[in-house]
N, C-alpha and C positions, 0 to 999 in steps of 0.2 A: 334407170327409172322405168316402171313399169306404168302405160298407160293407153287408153282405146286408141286404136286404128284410127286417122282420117283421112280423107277420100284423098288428101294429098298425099300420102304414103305411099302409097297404090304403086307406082315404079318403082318404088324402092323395095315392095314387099315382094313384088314379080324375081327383082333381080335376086334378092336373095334366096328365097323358093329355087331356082334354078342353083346358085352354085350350091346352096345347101342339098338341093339331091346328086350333082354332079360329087358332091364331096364322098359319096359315098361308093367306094372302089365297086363292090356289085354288082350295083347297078349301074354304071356309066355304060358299057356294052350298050346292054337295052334301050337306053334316055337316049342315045347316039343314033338308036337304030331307030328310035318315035319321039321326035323332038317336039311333038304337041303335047307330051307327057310333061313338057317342061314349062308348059303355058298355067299360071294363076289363074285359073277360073273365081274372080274374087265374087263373082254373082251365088256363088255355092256358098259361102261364110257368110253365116250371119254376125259371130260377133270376134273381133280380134282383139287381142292383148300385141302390144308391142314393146320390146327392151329396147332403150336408148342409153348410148354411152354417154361419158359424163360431155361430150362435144354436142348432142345431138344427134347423131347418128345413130341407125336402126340395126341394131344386131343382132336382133332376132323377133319372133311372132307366133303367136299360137291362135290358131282359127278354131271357133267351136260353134257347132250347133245343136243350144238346146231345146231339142225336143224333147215333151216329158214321155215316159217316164224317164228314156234314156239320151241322154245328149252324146254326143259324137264328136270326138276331136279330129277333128281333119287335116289339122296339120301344124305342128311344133318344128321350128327351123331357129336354129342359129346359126349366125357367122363363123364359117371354119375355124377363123381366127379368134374368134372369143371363146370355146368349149373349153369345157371342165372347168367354169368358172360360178356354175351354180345358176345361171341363164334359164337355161331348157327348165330347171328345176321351179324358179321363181313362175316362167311365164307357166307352167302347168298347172303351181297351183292359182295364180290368176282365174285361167280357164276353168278351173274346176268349182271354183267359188262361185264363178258366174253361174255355172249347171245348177249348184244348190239354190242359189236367189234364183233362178228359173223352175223351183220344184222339181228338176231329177232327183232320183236315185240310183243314178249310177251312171257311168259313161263306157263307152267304147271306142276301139279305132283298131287301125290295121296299121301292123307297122312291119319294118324291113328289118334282117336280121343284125344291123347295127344296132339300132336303138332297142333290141329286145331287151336286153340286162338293163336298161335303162327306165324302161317302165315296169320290170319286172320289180328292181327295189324299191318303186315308188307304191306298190302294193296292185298292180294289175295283176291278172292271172288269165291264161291264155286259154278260148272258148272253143275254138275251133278253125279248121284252115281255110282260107279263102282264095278266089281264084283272080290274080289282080292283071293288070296289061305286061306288069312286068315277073309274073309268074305265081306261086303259091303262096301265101304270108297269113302268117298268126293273126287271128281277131283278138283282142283282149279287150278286158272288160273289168272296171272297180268299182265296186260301189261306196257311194257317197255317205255320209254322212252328216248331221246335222249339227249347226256350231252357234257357241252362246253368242247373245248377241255381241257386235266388234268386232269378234273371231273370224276370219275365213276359213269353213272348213275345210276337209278333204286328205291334206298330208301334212306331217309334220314341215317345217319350212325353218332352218336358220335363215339369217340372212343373208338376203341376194349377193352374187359379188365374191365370193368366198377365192378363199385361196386357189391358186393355179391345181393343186394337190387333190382339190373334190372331187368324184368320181361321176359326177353330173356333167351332161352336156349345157 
């Protein structure tokens, strides 16, 4: 189930922020070497999406802020143990729905060369390179689109939850 952040999350969103970028081979070196890299600044997110399994528990989060024209995701994390189950994919387009009912047209973020093919099939395209703590990384950038009413636009979306088999984090 997919629904807003609240201030009680908060340790559970930090914990998973950390092993979610620890999961990623990469960068562990670096995060090792600047474990403040690993600290939630949740004062940065203005609005979160959260996946809960059917227990309750939080296994994943997508933080965004939309400023118009362009909102910025800051950060899409799922539980190691829950990817490629169509997660990453549900909470994106959450986030991105939000950016349209906030008036973007379009969103951006920096992401690590894991998750590139990842937001590359969900229709991002790659703006230019950026200089981050943990070395050079992609900008990418999608633009939005407008959706009838009921619709949430932005990406096509089966439903959340999908086979072990999908190719989504």
């Amino acid at each position: 189930m997919i629904r807003a952040a609240r201030p009680s999350d908060l340790p559970q969103l930090a914990e998973l922020y950390r092993r979610g970028a620890m999961a990623n081979a990469g960068d562990v070196e670096k995060l090792q070497a600047h474990p403040e890299l690993l600290e939630l600044d949740v004062d940065l997110l203005d609005v979160i999406h959260v996946c809960e399994d059917p227990a309750g528990a939080i296994i994943g989060f997508a933080a965004l802020t939309p400023s118009r024209p362009e909102a910025e995701l800051l950060a899409l994390f799922v539980d190691p143990f829950h990817t490629r189950k169509g997660i990453g994919r549900a909470l994106l387009h959450a986030a991105l729905g939000e950016a349209v009912s906030a008036g973007c047209t379009s969103c951006r973020l920096v992401v690590n060369s894991a998750a590139y093919g990842f937001y590359t099939r969900l229709g991002f395209e790659e703006i230019a390179q950026v200089e981050t703590p943990l070395g050079p990384a992609p900008m990418m950038r999608r633009v939005l689109t407008e959706a009838a009413p009921g619709q949430t636009p932005a990406i096509p979306f089966p439903d959340a939850f999908q086979t072990p088999e999908s190719e989504d984090s």
